[in-house]
Structures are given as C-alpha cells and as structure tokens.
Legacy VTK file of the C-alpha trace (Angstrom):
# vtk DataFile Version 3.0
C-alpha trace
ASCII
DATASET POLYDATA
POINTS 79 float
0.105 14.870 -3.374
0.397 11.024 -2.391
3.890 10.963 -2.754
5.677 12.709 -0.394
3.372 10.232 1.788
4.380 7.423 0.837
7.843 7.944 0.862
7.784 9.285 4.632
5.785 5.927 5.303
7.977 3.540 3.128
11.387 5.009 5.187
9.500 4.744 8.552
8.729 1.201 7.975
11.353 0.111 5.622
12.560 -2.754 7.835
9.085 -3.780 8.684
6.850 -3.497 4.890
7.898 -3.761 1.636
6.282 -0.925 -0.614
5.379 -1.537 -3.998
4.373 1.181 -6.719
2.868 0.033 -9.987
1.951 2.710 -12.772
-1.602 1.923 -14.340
0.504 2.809 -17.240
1.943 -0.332 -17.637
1.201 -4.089 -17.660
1.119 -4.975 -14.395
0.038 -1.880 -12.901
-3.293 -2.656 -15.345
-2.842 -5.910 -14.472
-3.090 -5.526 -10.600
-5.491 -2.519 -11.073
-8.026 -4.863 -12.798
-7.733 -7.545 -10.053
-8.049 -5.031 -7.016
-11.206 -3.313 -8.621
-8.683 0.019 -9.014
-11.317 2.462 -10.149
-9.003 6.325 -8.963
-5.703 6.857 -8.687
-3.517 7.028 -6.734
-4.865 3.453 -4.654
-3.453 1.952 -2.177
-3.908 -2.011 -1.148
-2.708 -3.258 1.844
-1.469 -6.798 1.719
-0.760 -8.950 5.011
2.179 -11.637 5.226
0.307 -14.314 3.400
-0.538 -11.985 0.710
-4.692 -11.356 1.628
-5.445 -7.944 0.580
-6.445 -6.523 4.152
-7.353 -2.499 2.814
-7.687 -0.563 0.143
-8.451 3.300 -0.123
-8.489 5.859 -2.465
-7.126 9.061 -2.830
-5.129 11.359 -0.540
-3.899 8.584 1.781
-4.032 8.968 5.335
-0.483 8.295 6.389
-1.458 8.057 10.586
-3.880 5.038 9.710
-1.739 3.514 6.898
1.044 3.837 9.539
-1.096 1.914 12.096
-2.208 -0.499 9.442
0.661 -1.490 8.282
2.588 -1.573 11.832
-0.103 -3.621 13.138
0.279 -5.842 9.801
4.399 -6.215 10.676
4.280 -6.965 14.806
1.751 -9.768 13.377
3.980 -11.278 11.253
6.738 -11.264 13.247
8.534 -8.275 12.293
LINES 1 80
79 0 1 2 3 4 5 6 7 8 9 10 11 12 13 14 15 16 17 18 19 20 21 22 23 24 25 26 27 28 29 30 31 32 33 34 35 36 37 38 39 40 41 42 43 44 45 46 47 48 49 50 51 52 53 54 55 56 57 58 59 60 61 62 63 64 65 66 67 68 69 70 71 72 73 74 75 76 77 78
C-alpha cells in the first residue's frame, strides 16, 4: 500500500515539502490527473519551488528516492 508511505515521508519532511493528495474521484483530482498524463493510480508528481513538475512515477512508490528527491528539491529552495 502507498499510504503508509507517504505518510512516513510527509512527517519526515513536513517542515521542508508540502504534500498534497487529490482523489481522481473528484474535480480536481480529474482535473490535475488529466494535466499530468495520470494514466494508474496511486501517482505521484513531484513539483519544485516554482511549481515545474520535476518527477512523476507510478505505483508502489519508492520512499528512499522520493525521500532524496524531494530533500534535494527543499536544500534547493532554501529550506
């Protein structure tokens, strides 16, 4: 399961990322699926401090790279 992921992630870096869930269930998770080319679920886009999409994956995530992705993405912008 994703979850239990992403929540270990979004309390290990909750000074440092803000973590956003949408559902694909509702308007803007269809929204932002359609614009990010969201074809599985769950996916996860990585957004930098300007707010470029910098990753995206599929599936199971990895939570040592999304870690290092997304620490990388905070010392760069400062935080």
């Amino acid at each position: 399961m994703a979850k239990p992921v992403v929540d270990r992630l979004e309390r290990e870096l909750a000074e440092q990322v803000l973590v956003l869930r949408l559902s694909v269930y509702g308007d803007a998770g269809r929204g932002a699926a359609a614009r990010y080319g969201v074809r599985a679920v769950p996916t996860f886009v990585v957004f930098d401090a300007e707010g470029t999409a910098v990753a995206q994956s599929s599936g199971l995530p990895d939570g040592a790279r999304l870690r290092e992705l997304l620490g990388t993405l905070a010392e760069a912008a400062g935080g």
